[in-house]
Structure formats: structure tokens, C-alpha cells
mmCIF file of the N, C-alpha and C atoms, coordinates in Angstrom:
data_MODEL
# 
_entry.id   MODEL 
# 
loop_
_atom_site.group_PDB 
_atom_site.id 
_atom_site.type_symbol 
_atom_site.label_atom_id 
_atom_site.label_alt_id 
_atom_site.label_comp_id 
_atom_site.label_asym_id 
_atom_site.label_entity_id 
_atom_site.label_seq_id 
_atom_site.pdbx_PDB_ins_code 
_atom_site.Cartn_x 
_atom_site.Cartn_y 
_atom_site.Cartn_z 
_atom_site.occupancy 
_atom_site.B_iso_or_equiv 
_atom_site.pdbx_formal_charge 
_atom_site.auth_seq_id 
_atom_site.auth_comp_id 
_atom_site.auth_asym_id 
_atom_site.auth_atom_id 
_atom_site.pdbx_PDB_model_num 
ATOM 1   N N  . UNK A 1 1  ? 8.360   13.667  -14.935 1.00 0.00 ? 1  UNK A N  1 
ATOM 2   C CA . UNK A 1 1  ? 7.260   12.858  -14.466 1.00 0.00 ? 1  UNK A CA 1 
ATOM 3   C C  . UNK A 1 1  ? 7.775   11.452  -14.123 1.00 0.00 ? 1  UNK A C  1 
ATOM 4   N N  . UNK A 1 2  ? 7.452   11.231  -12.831 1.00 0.00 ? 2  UNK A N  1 
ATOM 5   C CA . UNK A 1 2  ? 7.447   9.380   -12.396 1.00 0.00 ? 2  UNK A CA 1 
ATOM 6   C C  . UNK A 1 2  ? 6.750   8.633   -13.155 1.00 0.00 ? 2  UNK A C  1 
ATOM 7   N N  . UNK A 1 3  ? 7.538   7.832   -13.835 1.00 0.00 ? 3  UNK A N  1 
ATOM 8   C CA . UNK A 1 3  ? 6.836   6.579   -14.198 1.00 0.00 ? 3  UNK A CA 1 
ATOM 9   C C  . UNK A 1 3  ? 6.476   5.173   -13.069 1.00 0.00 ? 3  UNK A C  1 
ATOM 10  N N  . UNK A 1 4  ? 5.502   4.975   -13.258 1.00 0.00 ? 4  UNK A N  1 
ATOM 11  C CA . UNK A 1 4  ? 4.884   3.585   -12.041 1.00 0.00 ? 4  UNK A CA 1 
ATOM 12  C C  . UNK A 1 4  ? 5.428   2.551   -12.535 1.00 0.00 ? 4  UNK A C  1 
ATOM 13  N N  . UNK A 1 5  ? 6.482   1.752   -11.621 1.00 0.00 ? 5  UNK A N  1 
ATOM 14  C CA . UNK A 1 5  ? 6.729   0.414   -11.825 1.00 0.00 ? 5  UNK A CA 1 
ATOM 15  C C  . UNK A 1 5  ? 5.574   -0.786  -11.739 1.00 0.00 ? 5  UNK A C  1 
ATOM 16  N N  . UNK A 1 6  ? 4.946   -0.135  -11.409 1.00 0.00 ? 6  UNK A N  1 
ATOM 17  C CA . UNK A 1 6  ? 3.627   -1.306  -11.341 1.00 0.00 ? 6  UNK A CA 1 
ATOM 18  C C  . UNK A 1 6  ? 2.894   -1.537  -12.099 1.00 0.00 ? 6  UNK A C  1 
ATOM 19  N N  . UNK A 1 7  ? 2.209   -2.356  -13.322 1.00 0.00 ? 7  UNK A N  1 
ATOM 20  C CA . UNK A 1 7  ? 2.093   -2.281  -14.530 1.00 0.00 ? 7  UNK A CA 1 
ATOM 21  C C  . UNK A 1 7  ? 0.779   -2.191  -14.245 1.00 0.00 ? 7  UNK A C  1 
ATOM 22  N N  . UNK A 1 8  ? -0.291  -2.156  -12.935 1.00 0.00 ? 8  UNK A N  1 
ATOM 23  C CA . UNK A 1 8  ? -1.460  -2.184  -12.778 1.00 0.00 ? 8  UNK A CA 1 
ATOM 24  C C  . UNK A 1 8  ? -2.240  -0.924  -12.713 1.00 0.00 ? 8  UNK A C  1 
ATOM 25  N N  . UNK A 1 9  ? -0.947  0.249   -12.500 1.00 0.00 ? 9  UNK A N  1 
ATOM 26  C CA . UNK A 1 9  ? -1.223  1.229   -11.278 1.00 0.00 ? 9  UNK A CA 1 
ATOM 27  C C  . UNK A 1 9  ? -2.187  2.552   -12.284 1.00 0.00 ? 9  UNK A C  1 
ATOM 28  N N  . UNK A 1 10 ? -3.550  2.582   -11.352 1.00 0.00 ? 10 UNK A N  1 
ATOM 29  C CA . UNK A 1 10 ? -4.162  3.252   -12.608 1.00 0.00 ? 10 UNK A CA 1 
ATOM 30  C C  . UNK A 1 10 ? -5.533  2.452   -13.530 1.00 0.00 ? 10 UNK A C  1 
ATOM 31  N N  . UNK A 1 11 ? -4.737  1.829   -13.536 1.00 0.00 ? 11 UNK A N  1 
ATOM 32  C CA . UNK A 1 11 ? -5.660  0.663   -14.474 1.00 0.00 ? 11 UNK A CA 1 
ATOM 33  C C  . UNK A 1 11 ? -6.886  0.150   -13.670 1.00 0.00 ? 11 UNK A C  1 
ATOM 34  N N  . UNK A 1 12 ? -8.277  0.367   -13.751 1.00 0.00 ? 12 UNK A N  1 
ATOM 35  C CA . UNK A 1 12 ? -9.232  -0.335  -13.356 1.00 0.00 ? 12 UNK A CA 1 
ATOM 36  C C  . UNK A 1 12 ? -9.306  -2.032  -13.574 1.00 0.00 ? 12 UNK A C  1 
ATOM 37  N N  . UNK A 1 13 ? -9.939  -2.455  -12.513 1.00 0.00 ? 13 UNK A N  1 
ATOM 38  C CA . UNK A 1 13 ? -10.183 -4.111  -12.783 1.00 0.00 ? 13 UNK A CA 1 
ATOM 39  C C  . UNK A 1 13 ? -11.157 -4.291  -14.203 1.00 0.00 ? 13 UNK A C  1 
ATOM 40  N N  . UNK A 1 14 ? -12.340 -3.165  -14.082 1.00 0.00 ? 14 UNK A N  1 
ATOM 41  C CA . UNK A 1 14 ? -13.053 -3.202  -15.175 1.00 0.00 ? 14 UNK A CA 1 
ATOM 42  C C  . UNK A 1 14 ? -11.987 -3.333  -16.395 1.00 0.00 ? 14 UNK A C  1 
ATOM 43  N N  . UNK A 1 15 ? -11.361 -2.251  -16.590 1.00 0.00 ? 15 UNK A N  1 
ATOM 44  C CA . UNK A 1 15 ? -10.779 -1.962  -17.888 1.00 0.00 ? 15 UNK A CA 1 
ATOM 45  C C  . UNK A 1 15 ? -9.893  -2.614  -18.013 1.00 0.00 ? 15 UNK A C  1 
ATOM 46  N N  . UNK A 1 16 ? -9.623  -3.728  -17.029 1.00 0.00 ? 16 UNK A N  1 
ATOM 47  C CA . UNK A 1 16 ? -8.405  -5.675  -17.383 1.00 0.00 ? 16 UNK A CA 1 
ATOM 48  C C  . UNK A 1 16 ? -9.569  -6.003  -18.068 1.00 0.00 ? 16 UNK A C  1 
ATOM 49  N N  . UNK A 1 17 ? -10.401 -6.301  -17.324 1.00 0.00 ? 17 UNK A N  1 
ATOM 50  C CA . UNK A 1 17 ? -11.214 -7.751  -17.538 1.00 0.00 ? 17 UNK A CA 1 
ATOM 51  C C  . UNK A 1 17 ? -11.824 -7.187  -19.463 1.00 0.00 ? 17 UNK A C  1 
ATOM 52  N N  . UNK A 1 18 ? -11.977 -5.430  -19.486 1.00 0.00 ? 18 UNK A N  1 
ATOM 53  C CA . UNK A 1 18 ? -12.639 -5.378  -21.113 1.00 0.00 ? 18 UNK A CA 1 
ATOM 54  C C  . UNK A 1 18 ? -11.610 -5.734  -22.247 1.00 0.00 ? 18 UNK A C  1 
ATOM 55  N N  . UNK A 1 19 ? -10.406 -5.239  -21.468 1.00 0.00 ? 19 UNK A N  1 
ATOM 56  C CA . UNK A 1 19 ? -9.506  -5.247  -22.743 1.00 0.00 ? 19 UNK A CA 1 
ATOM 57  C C  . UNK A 1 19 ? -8.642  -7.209  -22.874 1.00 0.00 ? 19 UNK A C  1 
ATOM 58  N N  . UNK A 1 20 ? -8.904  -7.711  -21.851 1.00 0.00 ? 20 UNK A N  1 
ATOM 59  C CA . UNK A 1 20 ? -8.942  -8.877  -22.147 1.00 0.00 ? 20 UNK A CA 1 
ATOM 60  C C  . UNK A 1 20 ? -10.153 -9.267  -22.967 1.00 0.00 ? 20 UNK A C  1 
ATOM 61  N N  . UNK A 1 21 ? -11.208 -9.440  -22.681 1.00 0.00 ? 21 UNK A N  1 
ATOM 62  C CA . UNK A 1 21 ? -11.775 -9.678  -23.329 1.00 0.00 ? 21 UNK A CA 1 
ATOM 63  C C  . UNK A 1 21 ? -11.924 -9.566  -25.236 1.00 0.00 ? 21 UNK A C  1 
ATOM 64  N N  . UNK A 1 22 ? -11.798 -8.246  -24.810 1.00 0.00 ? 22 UNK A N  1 
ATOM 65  C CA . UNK A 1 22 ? -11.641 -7.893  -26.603 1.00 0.00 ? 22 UNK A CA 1 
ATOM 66  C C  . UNK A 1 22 ? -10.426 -8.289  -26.807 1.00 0.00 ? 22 UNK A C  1 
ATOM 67  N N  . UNK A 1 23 ? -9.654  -9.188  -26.391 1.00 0.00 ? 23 UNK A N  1 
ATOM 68  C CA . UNK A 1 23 ? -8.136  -9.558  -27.022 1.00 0.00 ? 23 UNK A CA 1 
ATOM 69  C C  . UNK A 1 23 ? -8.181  -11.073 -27.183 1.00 0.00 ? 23 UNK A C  1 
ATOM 70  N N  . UNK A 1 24 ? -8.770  -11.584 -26.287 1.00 0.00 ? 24 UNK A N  1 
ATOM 71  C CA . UNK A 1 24 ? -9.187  -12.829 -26.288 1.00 0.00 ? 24 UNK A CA 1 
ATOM 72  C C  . UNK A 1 24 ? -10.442 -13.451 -26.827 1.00 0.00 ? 24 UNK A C  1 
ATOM 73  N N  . UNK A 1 25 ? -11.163 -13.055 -26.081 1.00 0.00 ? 25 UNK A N  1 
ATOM 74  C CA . UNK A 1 25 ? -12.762 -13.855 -26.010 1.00 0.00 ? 25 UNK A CA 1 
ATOM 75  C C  . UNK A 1 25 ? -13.112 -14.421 -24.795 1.00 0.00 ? 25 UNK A C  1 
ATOM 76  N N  . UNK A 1 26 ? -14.348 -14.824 -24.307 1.00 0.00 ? 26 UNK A N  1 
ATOM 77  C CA . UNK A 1 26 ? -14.124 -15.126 -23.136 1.00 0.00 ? 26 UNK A CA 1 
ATOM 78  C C  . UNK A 1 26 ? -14.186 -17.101 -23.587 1.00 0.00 ? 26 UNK A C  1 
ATOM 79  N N  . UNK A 1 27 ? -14.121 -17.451 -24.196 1.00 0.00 ? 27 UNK A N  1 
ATOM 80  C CA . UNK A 1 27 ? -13.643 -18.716 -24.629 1.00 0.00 ? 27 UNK A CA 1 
ATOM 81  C C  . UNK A 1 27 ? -12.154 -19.057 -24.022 1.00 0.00 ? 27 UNK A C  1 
ATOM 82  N N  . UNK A 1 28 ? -11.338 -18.237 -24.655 1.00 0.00 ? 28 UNK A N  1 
ATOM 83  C CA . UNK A 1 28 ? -9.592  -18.596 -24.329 1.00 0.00 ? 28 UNK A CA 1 
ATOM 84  C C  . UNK A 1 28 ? -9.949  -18.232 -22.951 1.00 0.00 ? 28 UNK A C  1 
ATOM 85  N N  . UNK A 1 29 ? -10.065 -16.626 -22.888 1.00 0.00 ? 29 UNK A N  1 
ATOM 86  C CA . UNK A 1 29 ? -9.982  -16.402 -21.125 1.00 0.00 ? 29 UNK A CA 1 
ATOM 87  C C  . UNK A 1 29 ? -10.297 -17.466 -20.071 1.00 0.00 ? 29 UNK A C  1 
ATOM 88  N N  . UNK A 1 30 ? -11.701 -18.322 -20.859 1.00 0.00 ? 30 UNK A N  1 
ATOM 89  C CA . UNK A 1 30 ? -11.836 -19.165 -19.485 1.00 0.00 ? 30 UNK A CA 1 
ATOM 90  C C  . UNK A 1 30 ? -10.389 -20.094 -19.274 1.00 0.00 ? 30 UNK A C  1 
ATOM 91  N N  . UNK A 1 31 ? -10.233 -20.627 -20.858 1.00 0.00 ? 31 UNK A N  1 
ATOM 92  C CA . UNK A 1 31 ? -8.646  -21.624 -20.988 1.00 0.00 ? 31 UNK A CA 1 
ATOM 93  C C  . UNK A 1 31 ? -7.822  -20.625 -19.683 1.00 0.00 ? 31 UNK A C  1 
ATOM 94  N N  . UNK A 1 32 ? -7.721  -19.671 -20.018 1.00 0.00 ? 32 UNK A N  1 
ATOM 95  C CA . UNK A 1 32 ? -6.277  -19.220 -19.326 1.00 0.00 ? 32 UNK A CA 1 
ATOM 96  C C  . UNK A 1 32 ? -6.564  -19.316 -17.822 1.00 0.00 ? 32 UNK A C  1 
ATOM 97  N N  . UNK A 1 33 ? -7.808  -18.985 -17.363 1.00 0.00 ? 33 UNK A N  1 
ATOM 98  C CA . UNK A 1 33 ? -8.466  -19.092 -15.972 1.00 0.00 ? 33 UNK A CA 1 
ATOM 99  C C  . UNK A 1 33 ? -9.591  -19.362 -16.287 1.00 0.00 ? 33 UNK A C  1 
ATOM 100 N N  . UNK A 1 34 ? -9.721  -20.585 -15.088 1.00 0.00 ? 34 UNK A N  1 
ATOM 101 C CA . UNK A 1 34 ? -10.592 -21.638 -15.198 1.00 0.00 ? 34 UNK A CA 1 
ATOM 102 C C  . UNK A 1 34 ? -11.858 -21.082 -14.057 1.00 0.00 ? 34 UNK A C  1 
ATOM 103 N N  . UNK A 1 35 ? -12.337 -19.588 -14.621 1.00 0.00 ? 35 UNK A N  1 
ATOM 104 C CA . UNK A 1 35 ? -12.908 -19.903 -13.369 1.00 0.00 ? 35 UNK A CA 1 
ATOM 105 C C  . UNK A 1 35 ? -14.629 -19.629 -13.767 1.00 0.00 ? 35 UNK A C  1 
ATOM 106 N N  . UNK A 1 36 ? -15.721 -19.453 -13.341 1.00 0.00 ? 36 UNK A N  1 
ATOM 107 C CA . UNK A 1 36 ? -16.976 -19.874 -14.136 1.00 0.00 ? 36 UNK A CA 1 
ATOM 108 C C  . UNK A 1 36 ? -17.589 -18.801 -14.557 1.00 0.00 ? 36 UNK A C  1 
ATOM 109 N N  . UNK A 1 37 ? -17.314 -17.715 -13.955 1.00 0.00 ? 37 UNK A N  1 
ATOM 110 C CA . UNK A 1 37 ? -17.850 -16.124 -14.588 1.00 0.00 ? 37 UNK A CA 1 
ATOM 111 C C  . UNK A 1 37 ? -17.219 -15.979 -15.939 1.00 0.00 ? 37 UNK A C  1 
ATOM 112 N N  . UNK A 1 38 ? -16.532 -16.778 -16.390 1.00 0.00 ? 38 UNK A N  1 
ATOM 113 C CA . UNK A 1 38 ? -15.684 -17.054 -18.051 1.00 0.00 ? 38 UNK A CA 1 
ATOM 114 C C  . UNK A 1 38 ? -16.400 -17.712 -18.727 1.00 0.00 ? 38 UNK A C  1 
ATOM 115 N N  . UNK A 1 39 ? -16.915 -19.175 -18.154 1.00 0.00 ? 39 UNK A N  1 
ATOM 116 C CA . UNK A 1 39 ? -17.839 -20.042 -18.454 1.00 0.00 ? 39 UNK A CA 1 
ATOM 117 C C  . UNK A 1 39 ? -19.272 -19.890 -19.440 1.00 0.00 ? 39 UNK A C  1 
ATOM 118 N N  . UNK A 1 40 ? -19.877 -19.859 -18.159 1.00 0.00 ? 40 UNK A N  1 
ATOM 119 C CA . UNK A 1 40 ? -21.072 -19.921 -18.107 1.00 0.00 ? 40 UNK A CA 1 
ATOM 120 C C  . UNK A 1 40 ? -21.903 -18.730 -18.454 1.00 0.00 ? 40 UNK A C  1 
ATOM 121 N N  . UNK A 1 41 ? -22.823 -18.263 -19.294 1.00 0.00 ? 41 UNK A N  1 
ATOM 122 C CA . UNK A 1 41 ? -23.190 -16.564 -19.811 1.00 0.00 ? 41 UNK A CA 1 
ATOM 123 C C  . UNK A 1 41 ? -22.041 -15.853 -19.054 1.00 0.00 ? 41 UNK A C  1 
ATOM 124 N N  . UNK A 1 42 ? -21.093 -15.430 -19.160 1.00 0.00 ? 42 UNK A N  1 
ATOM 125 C CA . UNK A 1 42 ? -20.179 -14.653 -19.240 1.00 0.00 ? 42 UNK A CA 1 
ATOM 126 C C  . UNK A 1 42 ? -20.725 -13.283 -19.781 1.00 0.00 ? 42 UNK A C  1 
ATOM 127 N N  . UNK A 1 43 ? -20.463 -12.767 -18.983 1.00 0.00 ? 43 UNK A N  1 
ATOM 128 C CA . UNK A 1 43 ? -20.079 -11.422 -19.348 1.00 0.00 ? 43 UNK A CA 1 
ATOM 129 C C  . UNK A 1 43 ? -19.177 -10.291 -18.313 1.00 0.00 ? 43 UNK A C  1 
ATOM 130 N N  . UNK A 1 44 ? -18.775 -8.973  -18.630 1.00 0.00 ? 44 UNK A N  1 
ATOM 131 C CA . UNK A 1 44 ? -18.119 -7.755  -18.290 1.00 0.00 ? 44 UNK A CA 1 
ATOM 132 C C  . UNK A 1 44 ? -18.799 -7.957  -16.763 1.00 0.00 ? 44 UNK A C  1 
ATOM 133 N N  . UNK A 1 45 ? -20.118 -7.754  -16.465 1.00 0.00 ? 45 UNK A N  1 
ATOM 134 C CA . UNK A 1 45 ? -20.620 -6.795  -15.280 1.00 0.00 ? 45 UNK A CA 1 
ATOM 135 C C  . UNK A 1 45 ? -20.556 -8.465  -14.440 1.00 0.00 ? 45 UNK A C  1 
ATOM 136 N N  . UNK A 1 46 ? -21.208 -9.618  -14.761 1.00 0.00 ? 46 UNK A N  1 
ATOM 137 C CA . UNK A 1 46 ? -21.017 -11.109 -13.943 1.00 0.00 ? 46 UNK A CA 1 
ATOM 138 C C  . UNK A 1 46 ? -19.534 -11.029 -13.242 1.00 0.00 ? 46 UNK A C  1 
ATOM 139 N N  . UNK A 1 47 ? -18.044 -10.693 -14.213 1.00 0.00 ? 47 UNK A N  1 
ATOM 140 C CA . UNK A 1 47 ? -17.203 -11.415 -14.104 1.00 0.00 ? 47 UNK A CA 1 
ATOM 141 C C  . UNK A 1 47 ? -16.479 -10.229 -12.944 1.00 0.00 ? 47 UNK A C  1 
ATOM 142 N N  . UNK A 1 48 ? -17.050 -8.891  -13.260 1.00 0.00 ? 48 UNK A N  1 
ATOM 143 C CA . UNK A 1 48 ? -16.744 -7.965  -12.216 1.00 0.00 ? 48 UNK A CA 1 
ATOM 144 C C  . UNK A 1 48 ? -16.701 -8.093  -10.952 1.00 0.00 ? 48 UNK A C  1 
ATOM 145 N N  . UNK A 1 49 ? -18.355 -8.635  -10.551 1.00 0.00 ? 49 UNK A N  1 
ATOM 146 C CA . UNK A 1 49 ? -19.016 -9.469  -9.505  1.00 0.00 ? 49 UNK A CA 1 
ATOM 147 C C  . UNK A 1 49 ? -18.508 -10.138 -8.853  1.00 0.00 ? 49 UNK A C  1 
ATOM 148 N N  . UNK A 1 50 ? -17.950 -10.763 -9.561  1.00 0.00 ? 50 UNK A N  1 
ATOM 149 C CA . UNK A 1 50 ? -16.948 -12.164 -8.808  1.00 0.00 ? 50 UNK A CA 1 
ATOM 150 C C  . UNK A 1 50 ? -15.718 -12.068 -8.692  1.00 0.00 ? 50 UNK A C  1 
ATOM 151 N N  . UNK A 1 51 ? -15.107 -11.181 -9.312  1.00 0.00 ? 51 UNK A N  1 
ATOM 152 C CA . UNK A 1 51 ? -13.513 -10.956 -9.505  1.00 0.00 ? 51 UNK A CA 1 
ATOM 153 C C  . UNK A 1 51 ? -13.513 -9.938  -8.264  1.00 0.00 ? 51 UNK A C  1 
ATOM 154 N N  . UNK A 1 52 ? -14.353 -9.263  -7.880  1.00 0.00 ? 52 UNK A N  1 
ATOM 155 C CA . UNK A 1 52 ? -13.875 -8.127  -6.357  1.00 0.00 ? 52 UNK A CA 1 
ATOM 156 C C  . UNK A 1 52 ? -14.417 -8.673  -5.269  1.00 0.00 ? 52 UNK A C  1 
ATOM 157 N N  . UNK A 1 53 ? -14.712 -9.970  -5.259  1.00 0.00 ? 53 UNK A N  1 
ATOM 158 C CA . UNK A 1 53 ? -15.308 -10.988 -3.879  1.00 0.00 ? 53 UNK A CA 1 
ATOM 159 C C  . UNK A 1 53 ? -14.326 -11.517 -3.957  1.00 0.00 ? 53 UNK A C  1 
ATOM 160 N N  . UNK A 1 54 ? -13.368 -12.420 -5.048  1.00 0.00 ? 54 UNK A N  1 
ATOM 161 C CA . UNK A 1 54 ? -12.959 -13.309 -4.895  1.00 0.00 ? 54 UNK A CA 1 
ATOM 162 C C  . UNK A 1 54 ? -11.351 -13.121 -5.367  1.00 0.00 ? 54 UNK A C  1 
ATOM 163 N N  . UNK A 1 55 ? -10.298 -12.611 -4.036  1.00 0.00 ? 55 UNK A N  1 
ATOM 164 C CA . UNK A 1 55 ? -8.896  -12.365 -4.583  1.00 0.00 ? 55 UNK A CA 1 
ATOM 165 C C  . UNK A 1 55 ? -7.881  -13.466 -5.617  1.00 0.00 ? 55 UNK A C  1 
ATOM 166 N N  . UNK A 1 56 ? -7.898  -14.758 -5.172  1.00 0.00 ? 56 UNK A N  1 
ATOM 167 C CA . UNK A 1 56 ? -7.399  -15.408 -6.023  1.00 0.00 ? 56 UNK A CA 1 
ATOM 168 C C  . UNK A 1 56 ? -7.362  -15.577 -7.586  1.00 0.00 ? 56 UNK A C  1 
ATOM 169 N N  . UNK A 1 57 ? -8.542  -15.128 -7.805  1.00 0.00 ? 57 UNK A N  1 
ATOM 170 C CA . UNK A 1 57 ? -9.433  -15.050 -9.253  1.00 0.00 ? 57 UNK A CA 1 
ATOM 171 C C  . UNK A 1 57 ? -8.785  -13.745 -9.782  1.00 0.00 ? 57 UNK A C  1 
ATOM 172 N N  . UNK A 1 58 ? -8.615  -12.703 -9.145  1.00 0.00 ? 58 UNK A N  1 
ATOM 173 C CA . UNK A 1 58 ? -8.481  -11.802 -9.548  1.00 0.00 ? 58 UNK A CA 1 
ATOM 174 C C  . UNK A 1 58 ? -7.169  -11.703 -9.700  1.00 0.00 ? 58 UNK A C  1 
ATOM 175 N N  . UNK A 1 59 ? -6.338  -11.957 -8.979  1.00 0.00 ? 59 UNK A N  1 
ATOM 176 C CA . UNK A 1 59 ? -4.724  -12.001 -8.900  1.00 0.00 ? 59 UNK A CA 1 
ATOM 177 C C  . UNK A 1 59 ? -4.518  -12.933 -9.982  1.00 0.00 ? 59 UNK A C  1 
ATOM 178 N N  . UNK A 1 60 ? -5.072  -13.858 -10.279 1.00 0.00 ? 60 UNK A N  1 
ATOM 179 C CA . UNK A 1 60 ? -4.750  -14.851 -11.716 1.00 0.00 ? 60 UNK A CA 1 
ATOM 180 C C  . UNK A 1 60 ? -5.370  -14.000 -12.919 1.00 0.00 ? 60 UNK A C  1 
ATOM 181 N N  . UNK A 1 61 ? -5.932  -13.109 -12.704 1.00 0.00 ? 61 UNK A N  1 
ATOM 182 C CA . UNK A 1 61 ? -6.938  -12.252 -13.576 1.00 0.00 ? 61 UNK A CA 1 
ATOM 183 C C  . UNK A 1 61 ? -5.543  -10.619 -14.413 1.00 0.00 ? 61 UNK A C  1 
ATOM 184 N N  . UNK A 1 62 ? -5.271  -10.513 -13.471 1.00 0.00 ? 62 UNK A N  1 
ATOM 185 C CA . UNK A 1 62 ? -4.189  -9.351  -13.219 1.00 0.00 ? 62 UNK A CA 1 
ATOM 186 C C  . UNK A 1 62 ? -3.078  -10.052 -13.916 1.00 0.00 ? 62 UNK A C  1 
ATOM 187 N N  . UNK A 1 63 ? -2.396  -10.541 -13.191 1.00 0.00 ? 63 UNK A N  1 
ATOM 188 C CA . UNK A 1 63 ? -1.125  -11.881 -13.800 1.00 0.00 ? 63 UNK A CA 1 
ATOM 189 C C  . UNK A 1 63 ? -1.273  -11.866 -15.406 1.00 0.00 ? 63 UNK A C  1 
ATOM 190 N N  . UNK A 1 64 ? -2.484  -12.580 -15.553 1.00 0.00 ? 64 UNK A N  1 
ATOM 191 C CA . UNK A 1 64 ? -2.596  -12.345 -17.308 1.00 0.00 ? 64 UNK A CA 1 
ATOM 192 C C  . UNK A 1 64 ? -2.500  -11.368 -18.200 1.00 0.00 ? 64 UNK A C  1 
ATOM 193 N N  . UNK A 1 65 ? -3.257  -10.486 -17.459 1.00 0.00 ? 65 UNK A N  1 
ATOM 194 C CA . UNK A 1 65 ? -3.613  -9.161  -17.906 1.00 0.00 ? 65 UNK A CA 1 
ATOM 195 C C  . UNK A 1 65 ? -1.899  -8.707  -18.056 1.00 0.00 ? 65 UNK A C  1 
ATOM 196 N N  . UNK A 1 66 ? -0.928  -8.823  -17.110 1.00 0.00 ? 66 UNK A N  1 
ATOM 197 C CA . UNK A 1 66 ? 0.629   -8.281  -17.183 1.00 0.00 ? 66 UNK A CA 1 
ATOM 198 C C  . UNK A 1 66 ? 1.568   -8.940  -18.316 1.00 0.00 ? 66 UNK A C  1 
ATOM 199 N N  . UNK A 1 67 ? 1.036   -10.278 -18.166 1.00 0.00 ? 67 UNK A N  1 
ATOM 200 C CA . UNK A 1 67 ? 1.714   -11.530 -19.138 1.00 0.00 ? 67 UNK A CA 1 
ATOM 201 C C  . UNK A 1 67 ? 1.456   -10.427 -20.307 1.00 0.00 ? 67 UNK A C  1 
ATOM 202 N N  . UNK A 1 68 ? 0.212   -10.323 -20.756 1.00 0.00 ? 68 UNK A N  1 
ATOM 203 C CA . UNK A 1 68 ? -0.477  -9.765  -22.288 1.00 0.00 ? 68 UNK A CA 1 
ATOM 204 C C  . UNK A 1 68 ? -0.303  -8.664  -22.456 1.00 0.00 ? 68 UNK A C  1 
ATOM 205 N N  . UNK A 1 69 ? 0.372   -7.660  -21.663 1.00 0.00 ? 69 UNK A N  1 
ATOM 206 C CA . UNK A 1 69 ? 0.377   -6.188  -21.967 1.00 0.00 ? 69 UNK A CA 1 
ATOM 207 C C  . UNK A 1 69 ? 1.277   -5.701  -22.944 1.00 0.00 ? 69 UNK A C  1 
ATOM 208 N N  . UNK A 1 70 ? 2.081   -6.608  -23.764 1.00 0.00 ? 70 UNK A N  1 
ATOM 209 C CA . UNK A 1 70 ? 3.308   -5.971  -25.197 1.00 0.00 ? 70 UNK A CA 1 
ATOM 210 C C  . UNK A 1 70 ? 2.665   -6.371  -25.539 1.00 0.00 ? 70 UNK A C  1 
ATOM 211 N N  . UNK A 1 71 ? 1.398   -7.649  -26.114 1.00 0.00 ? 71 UNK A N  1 
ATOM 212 C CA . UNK A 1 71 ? 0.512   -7.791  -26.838 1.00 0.00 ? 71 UNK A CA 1 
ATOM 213 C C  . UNK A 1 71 ? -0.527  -6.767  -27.583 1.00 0.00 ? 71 UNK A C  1 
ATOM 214 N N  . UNK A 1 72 ? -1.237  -6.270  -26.130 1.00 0.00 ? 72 UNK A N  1 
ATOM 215 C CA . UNK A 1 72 ? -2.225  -5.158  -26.249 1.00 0.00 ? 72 UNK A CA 1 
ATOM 216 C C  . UNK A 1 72 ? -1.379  -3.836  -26.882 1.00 0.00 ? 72 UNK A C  1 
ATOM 217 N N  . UNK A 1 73 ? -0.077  -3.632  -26.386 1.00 0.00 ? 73 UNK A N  1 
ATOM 218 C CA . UNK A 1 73 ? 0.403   -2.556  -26.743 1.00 0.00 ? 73 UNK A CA 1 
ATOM 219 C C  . UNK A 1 73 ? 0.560   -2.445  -27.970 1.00 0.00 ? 73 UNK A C  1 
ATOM 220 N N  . UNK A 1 74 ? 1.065   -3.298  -28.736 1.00 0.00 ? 74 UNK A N  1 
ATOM 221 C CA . UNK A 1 74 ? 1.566   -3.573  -30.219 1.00 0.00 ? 74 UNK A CA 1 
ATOM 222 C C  . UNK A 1 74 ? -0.106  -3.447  -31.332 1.00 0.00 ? 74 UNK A C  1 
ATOM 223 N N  . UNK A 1 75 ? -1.384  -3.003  -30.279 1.00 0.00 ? 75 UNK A N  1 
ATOM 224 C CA . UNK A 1 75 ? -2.733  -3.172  -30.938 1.00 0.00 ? 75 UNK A CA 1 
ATOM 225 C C  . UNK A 1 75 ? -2.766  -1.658  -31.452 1.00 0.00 ? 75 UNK A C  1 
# 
């Protein structure tokens, strides 16, 4: 079996943004990205919303999500 060099591949945006969440909070998350679906009533289905309109957000969204993945793994 091929393994995917791509650490995304597979992985839903939903299932970044939950398992960040439950690793973080959306407190730090906003720290790490500053962006207002973190903010402001935050939640899963808001930050979805805005993260598949808005690529930059999401590519800083992903990025983290890769930074944190021996983190999550070691859970």
C-alpha cells in the first residue's frame, strides 16, 4: 500500500478544524490565527463557513493543523 506524502490527503477540513479544536480551544486557536470565526461565538459549523469562502484562512488553518499533527498523534 502507498503511503500519501501529503499530510492532508483524506482528511476533511471539518475533521482539522474538530480535532483542533479539541486540542486547543478555540481561545489559543484564535492566538494561533487571528481570524474572527475563532473569536467571536465560535463554533465548528461558523468556522466551516468561513474557512471554504476564504483560502488564506484556511491554508493558515491547514499549516497548523500539520505543525500539530505528532502532537495529536502522541493523544
Amino acid at each position: 500500500m502507498e503511503k500519501h506524502k501529503d499530510p492532508l490527503h483524506g482528511i476533511t477540513l471539518q475533521k482539522i478544524v474538530e480535532q483542533l479544536v479539541d486540542y486547543y480551544g478555540f481561545d489559543t486557536l484564535a492566538e494561533f490565527v487571528n481570524i474572527k470565526c475563532f473569536k467571536d461565538n465560535p463554533s465548528v459549523k461558523s468556522s466551516l463557513t468561513f474557512l471554504r469562502k476564504t483560502d488564506w484562512a484556511r491554508k493558515k488553518v491547514e499549516e497548523l493543523y500539520i505543525r500539530t499533527l505528532p502532537k495529536l498523534k502522541t493523544l
